[in-house]
KEBA-398734 format. One record per residue (C-alpha): residue in one letter; x negated, y, z negated. Coordinates in steps of 0.5 Angstrom, whole numbers. Layout:
<sites>
<site><seza>a</seza><x>X</x><y>Y</y><z>Z</z></site>
...
</sites>
This chain:
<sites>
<site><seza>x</seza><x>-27</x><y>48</y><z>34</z></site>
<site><seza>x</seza><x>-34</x><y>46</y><z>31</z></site>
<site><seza>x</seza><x>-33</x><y>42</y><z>25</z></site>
<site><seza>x</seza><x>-38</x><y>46</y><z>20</z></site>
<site><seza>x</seza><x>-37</x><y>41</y><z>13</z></site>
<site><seza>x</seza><x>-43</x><y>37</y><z>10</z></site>
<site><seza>x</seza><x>-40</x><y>32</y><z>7</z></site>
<site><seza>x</seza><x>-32</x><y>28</y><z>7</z></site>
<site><seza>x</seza><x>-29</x><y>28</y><z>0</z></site>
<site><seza>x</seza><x>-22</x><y>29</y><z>1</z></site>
<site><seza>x</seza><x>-17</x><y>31</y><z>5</z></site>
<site><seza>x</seza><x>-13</x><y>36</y><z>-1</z></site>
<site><seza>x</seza><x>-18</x><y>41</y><z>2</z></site>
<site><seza>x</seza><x>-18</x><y>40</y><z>9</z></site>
<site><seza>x</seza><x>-14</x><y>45</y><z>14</z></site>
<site><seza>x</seza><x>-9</x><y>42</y><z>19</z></site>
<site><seza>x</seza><x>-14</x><y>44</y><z>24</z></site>
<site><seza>x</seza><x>-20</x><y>40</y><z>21</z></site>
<site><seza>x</seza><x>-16</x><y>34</y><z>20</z></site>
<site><seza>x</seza><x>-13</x><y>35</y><z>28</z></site>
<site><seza>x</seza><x>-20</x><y>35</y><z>29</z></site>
<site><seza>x</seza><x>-22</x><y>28</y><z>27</z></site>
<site><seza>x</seza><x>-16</x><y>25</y><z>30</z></site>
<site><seza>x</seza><x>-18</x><y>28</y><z>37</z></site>
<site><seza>x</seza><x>-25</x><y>25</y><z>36</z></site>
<site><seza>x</seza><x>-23</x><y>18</y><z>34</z></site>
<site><seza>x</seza><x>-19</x><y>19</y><z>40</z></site>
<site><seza>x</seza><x>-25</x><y>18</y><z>44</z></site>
<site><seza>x</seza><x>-28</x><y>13</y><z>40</z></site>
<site><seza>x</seza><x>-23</x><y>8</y><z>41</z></site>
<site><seza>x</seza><x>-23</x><y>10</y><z>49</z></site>
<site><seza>x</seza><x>-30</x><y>8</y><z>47</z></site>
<site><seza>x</seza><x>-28</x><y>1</y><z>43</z></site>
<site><seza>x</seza><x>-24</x><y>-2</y><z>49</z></site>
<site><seza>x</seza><x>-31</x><y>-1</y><z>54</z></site>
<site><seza>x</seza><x>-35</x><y>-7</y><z>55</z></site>
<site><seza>x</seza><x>-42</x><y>-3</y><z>52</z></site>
<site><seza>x</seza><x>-37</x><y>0</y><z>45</z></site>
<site><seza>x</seza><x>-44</x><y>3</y><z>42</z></site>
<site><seza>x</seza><x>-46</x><y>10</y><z>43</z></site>
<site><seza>x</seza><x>-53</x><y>13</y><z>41</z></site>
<site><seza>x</seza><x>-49</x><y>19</y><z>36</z></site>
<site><seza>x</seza><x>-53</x><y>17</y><z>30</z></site>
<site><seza>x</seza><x>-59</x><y>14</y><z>33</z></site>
<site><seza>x</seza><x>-65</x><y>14</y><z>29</z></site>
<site><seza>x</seza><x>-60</x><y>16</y><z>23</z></site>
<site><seza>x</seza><x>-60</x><y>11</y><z>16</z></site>
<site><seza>x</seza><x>-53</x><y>10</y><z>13</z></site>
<site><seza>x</seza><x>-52</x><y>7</y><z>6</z></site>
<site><seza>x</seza><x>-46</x><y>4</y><z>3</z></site>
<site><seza>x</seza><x>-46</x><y>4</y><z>-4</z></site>
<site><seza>x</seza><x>-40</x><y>2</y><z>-6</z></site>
<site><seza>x</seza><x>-40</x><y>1</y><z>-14</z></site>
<site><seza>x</seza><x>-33</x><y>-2</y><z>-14</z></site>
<site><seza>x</seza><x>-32</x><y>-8</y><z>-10</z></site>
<site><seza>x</seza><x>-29</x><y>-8</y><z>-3</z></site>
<site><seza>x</seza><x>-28</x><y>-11</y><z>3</z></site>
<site><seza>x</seza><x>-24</x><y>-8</y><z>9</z></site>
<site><seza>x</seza><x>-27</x><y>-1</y><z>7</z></site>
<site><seza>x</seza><x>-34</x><y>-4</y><z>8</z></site>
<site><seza>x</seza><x>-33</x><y>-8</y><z>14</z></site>
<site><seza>x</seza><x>-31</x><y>-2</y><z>18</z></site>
<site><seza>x</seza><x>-35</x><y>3</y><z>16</z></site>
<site><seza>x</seza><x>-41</x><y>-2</y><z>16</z></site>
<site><seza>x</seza><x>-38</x><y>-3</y><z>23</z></site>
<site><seza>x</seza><x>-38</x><y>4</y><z>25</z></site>
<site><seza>x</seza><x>-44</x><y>6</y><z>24</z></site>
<site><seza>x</seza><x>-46</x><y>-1</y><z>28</z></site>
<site><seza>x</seza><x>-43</x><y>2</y><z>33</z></site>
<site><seza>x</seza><x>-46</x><y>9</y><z>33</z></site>
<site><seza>x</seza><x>-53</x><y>6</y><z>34</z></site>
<site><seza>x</seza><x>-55</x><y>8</y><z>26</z></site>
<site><seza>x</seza><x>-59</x><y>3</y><z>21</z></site>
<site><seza>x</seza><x>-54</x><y>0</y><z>16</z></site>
<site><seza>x</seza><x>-56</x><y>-2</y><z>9</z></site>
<site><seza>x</seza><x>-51</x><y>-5</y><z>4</z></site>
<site><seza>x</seza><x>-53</x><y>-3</y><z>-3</z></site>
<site><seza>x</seza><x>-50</x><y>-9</y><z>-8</z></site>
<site><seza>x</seza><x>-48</x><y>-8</y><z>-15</z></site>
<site><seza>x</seza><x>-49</x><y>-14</y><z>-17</z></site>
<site><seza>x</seza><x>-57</x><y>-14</y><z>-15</z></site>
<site><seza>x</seza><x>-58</x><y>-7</y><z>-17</z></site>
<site><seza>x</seza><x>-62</x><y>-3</y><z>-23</z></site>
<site><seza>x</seza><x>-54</x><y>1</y><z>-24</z></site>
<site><seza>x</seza><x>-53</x><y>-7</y><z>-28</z></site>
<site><seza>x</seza><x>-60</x><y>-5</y><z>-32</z></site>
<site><seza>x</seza><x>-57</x><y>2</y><z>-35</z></site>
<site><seza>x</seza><x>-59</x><y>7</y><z>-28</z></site>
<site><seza>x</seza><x>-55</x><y>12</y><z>-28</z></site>
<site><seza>x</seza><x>-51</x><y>14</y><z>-21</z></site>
<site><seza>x</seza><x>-54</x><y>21</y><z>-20</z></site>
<site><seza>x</seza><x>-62</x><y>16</y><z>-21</z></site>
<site><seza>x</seza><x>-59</x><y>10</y><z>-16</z></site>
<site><seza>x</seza><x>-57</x><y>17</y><z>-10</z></site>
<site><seza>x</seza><x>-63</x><y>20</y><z>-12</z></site>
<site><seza>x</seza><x>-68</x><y>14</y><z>-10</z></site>
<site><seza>x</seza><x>-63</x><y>12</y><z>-4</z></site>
<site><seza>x</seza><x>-65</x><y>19</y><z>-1</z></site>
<site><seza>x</seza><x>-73</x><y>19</y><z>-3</z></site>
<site><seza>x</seza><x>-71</x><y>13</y><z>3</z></site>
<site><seza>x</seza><x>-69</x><y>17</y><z>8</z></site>
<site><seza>x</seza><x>-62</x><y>16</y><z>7</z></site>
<site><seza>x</seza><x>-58</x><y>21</y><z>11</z></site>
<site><seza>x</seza><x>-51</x><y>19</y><z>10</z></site>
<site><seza>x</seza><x>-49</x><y>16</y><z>3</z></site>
<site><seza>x</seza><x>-42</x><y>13</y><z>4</z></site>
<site><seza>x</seza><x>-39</x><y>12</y><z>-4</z></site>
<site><seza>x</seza><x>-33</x><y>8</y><z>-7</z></site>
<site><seza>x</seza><x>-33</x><y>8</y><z>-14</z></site>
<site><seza>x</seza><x>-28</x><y>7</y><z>-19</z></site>
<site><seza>x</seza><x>-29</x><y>13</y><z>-23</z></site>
<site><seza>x</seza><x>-25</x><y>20</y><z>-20</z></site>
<site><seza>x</seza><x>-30</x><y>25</y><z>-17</z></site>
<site><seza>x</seza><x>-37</x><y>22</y><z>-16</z></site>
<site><seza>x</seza><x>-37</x><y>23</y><z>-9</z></site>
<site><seza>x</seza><x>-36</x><y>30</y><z>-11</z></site>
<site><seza>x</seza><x>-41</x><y>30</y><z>-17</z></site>
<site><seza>x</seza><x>-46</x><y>27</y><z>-12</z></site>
<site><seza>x</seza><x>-45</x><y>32</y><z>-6</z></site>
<site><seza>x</seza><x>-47</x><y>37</y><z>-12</z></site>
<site><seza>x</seza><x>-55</x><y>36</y><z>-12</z></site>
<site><seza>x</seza><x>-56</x><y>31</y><z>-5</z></site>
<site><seza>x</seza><x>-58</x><y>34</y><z>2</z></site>
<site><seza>x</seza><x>-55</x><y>27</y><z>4</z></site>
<site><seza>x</seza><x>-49</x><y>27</y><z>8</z></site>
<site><seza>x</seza><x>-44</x><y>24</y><z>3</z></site>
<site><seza>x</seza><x>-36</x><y>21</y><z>5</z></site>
<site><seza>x</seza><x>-32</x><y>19</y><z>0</z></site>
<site><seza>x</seza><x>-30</x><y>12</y><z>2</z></site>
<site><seza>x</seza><x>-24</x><y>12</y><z>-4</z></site>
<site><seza>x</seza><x>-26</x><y>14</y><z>-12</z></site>
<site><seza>x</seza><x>-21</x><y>12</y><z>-18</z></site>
<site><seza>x</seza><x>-14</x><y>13</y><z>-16</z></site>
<site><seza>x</seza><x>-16</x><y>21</y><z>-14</z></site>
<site><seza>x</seza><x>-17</x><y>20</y><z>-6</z></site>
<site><seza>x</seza><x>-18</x><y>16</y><z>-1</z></site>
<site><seza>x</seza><x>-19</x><y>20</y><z>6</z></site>
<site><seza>x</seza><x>-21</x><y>16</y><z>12</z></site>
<site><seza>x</seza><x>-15</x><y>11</y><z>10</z></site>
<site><seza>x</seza><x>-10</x><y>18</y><z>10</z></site>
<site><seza>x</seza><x>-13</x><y>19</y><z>16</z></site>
<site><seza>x</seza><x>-13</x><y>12</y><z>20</z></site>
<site><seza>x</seza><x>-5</x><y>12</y><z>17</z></site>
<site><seza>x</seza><x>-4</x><y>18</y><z>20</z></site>
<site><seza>x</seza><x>-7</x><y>17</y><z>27</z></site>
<site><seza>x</seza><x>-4</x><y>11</y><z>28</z></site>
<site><seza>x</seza><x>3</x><y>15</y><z>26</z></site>
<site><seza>x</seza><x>1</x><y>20</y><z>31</z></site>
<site><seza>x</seza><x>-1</x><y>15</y><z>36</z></site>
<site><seza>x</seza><x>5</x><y>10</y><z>36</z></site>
<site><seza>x</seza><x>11</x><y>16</y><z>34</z></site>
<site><seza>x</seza><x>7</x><y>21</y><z>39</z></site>
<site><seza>x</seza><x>8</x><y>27</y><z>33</z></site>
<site><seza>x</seza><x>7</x><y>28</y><z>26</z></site>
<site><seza>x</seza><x>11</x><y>34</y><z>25</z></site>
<site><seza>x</seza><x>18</x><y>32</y><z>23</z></site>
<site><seza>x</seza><x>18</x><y>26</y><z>22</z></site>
<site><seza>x</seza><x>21</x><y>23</y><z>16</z></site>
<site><seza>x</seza><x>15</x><y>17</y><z>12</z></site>
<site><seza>x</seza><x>17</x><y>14</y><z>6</z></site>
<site><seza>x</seza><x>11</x><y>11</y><z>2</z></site>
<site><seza>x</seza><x>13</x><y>6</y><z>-2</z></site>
<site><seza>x</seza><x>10</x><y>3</y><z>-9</z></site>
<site><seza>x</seza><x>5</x><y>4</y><z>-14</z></site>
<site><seza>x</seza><x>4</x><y>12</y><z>-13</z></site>
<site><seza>x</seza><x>2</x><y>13</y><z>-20</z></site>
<site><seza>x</seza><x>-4</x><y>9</y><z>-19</z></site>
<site><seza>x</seza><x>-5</x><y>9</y><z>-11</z></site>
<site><seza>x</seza><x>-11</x><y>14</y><z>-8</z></site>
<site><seza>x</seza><x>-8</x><y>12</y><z>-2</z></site>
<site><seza>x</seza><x>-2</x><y>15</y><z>-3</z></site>
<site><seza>x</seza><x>-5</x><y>22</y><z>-6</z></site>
<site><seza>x</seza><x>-10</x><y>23</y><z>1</z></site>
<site><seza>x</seza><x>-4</x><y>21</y><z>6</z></site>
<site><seza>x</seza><x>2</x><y>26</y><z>2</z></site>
<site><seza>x</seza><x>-3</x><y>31</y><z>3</z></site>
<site><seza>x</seza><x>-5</x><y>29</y><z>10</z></site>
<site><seza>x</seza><x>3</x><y>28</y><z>12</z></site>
<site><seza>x</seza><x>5</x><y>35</y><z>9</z></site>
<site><seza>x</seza><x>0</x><y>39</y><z>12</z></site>
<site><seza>x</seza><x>2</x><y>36</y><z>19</z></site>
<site><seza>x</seza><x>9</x><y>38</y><z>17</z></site>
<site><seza>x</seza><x>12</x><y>31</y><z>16</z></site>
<site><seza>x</seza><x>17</x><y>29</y><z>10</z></site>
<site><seza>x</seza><x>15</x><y>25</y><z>5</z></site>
<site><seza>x</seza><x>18</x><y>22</y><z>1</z></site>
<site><seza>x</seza><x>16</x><y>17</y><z>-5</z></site>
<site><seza>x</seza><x>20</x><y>11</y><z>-9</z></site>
<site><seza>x</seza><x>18</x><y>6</y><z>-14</z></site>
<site><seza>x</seza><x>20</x><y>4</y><z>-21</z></site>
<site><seza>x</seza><x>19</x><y>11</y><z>-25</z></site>
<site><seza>x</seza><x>13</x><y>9</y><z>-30</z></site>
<site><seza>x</seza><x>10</x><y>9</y><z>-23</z></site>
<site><seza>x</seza><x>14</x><y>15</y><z>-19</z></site>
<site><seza>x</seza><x>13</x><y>21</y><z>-23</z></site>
<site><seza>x</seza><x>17</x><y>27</y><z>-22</z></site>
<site><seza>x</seza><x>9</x><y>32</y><z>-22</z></site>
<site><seza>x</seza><x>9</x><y>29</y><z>-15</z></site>
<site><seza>x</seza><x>15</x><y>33</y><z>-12</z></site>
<site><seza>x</seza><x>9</x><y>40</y><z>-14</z></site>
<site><seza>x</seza><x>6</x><y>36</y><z>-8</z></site>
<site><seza>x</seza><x>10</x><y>37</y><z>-3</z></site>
<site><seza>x</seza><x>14</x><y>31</y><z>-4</z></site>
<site><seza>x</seza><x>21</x><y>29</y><z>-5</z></site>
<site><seza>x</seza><x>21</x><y>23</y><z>-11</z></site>
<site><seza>x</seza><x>27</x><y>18</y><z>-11</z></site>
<site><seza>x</seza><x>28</x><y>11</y><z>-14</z></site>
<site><seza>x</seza><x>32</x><y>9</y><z>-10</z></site>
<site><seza>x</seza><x>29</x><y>4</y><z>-5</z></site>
<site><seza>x</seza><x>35</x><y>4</y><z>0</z></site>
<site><seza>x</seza><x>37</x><y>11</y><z>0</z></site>
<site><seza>x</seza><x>29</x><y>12</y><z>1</z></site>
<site><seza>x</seza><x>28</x><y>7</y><z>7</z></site>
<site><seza>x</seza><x>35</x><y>10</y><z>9</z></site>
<site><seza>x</seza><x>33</x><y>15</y><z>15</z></site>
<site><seza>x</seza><x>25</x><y>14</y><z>15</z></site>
<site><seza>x</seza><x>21</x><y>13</y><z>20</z></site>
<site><seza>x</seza><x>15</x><y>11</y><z>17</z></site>
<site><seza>x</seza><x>16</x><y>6</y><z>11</z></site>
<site><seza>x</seza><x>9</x><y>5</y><z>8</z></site>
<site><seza>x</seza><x>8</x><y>0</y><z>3</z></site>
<site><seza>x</seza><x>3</x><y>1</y><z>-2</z></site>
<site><seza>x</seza><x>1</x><y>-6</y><z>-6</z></site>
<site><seza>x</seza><x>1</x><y>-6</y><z>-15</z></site>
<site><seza>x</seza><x>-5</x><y>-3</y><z>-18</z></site>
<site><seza>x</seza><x>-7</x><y>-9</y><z>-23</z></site>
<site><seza>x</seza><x>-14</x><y>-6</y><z>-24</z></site>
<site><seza>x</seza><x>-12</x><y>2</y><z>-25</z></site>
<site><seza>x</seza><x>-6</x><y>1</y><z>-29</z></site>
<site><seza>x</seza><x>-3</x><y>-2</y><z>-35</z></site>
<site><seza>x</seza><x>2</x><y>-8</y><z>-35</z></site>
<site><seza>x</seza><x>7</x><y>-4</y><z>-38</z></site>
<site><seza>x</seza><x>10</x><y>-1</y><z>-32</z></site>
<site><seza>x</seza><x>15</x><y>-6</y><z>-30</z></site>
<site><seza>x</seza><x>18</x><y>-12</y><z>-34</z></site>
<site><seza>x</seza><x>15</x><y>-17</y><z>-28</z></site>
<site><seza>x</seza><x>13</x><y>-19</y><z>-22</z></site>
<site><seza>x</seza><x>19</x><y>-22</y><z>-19</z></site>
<site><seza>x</seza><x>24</x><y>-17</y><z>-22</z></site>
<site><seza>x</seza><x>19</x><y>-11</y><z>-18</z></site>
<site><seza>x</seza><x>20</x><y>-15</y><z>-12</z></site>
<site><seza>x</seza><x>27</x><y>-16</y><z>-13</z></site>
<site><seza>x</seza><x>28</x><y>-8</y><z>-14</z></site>
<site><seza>x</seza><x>23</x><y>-5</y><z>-10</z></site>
<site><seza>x</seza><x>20</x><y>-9</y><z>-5</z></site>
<site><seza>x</seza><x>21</x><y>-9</y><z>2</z></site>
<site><seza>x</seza><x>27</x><y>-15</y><z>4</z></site>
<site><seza>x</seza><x>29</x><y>-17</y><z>10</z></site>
<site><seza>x</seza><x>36</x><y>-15</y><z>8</z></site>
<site><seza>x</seza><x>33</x><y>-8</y><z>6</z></site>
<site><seza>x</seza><x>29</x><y>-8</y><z>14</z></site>
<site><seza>x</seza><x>36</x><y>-9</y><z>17</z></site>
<site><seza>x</seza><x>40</x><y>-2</y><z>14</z></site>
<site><seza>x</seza><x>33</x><y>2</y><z>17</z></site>
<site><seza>x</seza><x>32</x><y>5</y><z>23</z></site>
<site><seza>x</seza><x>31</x><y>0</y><z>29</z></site>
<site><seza>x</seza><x>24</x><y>4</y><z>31</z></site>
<site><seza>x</seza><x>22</x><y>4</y><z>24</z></site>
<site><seza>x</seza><x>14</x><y>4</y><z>23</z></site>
<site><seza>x</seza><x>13</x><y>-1</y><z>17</z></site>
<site><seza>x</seza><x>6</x><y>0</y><z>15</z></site>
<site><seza>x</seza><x>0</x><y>-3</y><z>10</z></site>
<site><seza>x</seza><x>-7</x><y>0</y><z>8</z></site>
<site><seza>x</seza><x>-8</x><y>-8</y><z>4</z></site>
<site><seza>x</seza><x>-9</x><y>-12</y><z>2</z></site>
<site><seza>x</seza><x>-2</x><y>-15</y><z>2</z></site>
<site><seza>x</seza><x>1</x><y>-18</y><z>-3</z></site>
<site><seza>x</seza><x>5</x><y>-22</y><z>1</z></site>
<site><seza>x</seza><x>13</x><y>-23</y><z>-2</z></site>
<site><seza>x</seza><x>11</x><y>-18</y><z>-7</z></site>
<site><seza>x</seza><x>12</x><y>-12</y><z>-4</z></site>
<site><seza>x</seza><x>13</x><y>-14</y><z>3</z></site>
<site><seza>x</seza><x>16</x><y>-20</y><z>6</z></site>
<site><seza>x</seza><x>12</x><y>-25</y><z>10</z></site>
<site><seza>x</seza><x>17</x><y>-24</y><z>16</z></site>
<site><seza>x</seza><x>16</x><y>-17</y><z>16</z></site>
<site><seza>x</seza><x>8</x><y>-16</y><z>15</z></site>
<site><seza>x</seza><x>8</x><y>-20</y><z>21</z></site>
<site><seza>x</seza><x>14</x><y>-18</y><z>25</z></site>
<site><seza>x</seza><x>14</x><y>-14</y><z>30</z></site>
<site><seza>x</seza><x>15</x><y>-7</y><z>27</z></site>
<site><seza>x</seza><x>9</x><y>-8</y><z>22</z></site>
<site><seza>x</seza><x>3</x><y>-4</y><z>25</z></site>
<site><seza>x</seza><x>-2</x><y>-7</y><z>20</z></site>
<site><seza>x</seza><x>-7</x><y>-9</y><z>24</z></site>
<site><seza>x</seza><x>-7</x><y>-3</y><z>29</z></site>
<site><seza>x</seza><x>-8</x><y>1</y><z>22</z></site>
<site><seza>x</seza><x>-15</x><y>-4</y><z>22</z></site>
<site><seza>x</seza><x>-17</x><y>-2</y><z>29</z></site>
<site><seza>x</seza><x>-16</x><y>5</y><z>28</z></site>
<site><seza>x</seza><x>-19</x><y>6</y><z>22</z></site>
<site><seza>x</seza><x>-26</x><y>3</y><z>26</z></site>
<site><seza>x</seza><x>-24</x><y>9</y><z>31</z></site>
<site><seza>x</seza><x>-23</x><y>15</y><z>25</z></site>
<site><seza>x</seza><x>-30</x><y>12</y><z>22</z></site>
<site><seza>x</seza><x>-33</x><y>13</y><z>28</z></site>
<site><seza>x</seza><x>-30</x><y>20</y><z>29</z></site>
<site><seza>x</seza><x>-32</x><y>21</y><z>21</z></site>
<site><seza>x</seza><x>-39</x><y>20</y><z>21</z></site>
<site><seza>x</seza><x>-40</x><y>23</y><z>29</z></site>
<site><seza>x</seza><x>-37</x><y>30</y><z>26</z></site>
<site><seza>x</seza><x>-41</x><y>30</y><z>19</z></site>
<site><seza>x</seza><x>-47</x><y>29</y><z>22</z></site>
<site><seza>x</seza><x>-45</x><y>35</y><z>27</z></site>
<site><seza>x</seza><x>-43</x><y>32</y><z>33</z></site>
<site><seza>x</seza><x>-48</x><y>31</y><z>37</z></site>
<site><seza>x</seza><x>-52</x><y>25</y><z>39</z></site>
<site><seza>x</seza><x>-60</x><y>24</y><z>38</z></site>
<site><seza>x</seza><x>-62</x><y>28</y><z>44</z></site>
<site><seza>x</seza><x>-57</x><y>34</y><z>41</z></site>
<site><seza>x</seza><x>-51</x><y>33</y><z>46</z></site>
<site><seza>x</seza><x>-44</x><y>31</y><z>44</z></site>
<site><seza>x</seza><x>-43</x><y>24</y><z>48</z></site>
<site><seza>x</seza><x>-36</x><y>23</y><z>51</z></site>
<site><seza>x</seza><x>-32</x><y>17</y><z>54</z></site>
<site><seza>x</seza><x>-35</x><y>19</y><z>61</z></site>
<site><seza>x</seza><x>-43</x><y>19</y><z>58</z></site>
<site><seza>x</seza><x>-46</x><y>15</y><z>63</z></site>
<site><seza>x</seza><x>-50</x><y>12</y><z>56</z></site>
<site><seza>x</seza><x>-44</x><y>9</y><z>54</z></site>
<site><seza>x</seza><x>-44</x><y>3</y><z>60</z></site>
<site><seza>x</seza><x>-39</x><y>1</y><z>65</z></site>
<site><seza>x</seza><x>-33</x><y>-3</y><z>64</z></site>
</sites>
C-alpha cells in the first residue's frame, strides 16, 4: 500500500489500512532504535519545524528526537520569543517559517483545528502534534501500537479509557483508532466529563469504575484537564480519586494480564496510584519509546517514504550501520 496523504491531521479520517500502515513502519524503525547507528538518511536534507504555540514537553522531546533520528534539520520555534507575542498572526508566523524552506511544520496548539487551517494554504507537510480537546494522532497511534505489540491484536479486545473524556483529545483520537481495528471501548468518569454524545462514536459510556475495569484488557488512564475545563466538573480532587481513580483495590478485581496505560504527565495519587504507575503491569514507558518509533514512521511516510537518494530504507539497509 502507498501512503498518498500530504499531511497528519487526525486519525477520524484515516481508514483501518492507513493506520495499519504507520504501525508496520514504526515497526521497523523501532528495529531501527535497538541498533548501535539509530539514524537513517530518510529525511536528510529536509527542515522540520516544531511550532508548538501550547507548551509541552514529551510531545516535542520525541518529535524533535525523531527528526534527529532521520537525519533531518530541526528548529524549536519558541513562544515566548516569537512575533505571535507581538500580535502576528498564525497563518503570518507558517507563511514566514515556509519562505525558510520548511518542509514539515509540526503544530500543537491549544485552539481546534489550526493544524487543519494551516494544511489550507501551505505546501509544507503539516502534522498535527495535538489541537485544543479536538485530536491527538501520533498519541492514538503509539497507544495503539504499543497495544498491538504486547496484546498481539487490536480486534477484540476490550480497553477501557478512564478519566477526563469531555476535555481529552487524547481520548478522541484513541476511540477512533480503537473502533476502527475493531476493539471495544468503553469510557468511564464522572458525568459532567463522560457524556452519553460519546456512544455516537462507537463507544460504550459508564460511570461505574469497577463494572469499567471489570473485564478490560486495557485500562487507559487519562489525567484532569485543569487547563480546558471548568473547576465545576467534580466537587474535588480527593473525592475524584476517591470515586474514579485507579486504587490498588480496584487493580486486584481486573484481569491478571490487564495493560494499565498513561499518555502523561501522571498525576500520581490522583488518578493512578503510585504503586501501580510503576508496577509491573504499567507500560508507561514503553508507550515512551513507542512513540519515538510512530514519529519516526509518521514523518518517514508524509514525506512519501523513501529516503534522500529516493529509496525506501529497511532494517537491512547497509546506510543504517552494524549492530
Amino acid at each position: 500500500m502507498t501512503w498518498t496523504r500530504k499531511h497528519l491531521l487526525d486519525i477520524e479520517s484515516l481508514s483501518a489500512a492507513e493506520i495499519m500502515q504507520v504501525l508496520e513502519t514504526a515497526r521497523t524503525f523501532k528495529q531501527v532504535g535497538e541498533r548501535a547507528i539509530k539514524k537513517v538518511p530518510a529525511l536528510r536534507g529536509k527542515t522540520v519545524i516544531n511550532l508548538f504555540i501550547e507548551p509541552s514537553t514529551r510531545t516535542r522531546i520525541s518529535f524533535e528526537l525523531a527528526a534527529v533520528r532521520l537525519t533531518a534539520d530541526v528548529i524549536n520555534f519558541s513562544t515566548d520569543s516569537s512575533s505571535l507575542k507581538k500580535g502576528e498572526t498564525l497563518k503570518d508566523t507558517a507563511r514566514n517559517l515556509e519562505a525558510l524552506s520548511a518542509d514539515i511544520i509540526i503544530i500543537r496548539h491549544s485552539a481546534a483545528g489550526a493544524p487543519h487551517f494551516l494544511a489550507r494554504f501551505l505546501d509544507a507537510h503539516v502534522v498535527n502534534a495535538g489541537d485544543g480537546a479536538h485530536e491527538h494522532p501520533t498519541q492514538a497511534l503509539l497507544d495503539t501500537f504499543t497495544i498491538l505489540e504486547k496484546k498481539g491484536r487490536i480486534a477484540g479486545l476490550n480497553v477501557t479509557i478512564l478519566g477526563d473524556i469531555l476535555y481529552s483529545r487524547v481520548a478522541r483520537s484513541n476511540i477512533w483508532a480503537l473502533t476502527k481495528l475493531g476493539a471495544k471501548v468503553t469510557l468511564c468518569g464522572p458525568a459532567t466529563l463522560v457524556p452519553r454524545v460519546f456512544e455516537e462514536m462507537g463507544c460504550r459510556v459508564t460511570h461505574k469504575v469497577d463494572e469499567a475495569i471489570e473485564n478490560a484488557d486495557i485500562i487507559n488512564l487519562l489525567r484532569i484537564q485543569h487547563e480546558r475545563q471548568r473547576k465545576t466538573m467534580f466537587p474535588s480532587i480527593g473525592e475524584y480519586t476517591v470515586l474514579w481513580g485507579l486504587t490498588k483495590q480496584r487493580l486486584e478485581k481486573t484481569k491478571p494480564d490487564v495493560l494499565i496505560m498513561h499518555p502523561g504527565p501522571i498525576n500520581r495519587g490522583v488518578e493512578i496510584d503510585s504503586q501501580i504507575a510503576d508496577g509491573t503491569r504499567s507500560v508507561v514507558l514503553d508507550q515512551v519509546t513507542n512513540g519515538l518509533a510512530v514519529r519516526m514512521a509518521v514523518l518517514f511516510l508524509i514525506n512519501g517514504g523513501v529516503d534522500a537518494q529516493g529509496a525506501a530504507p529497511s532494517v537491512a539497509d547497509p546506510r543504517l550501520g552494524k549492530n
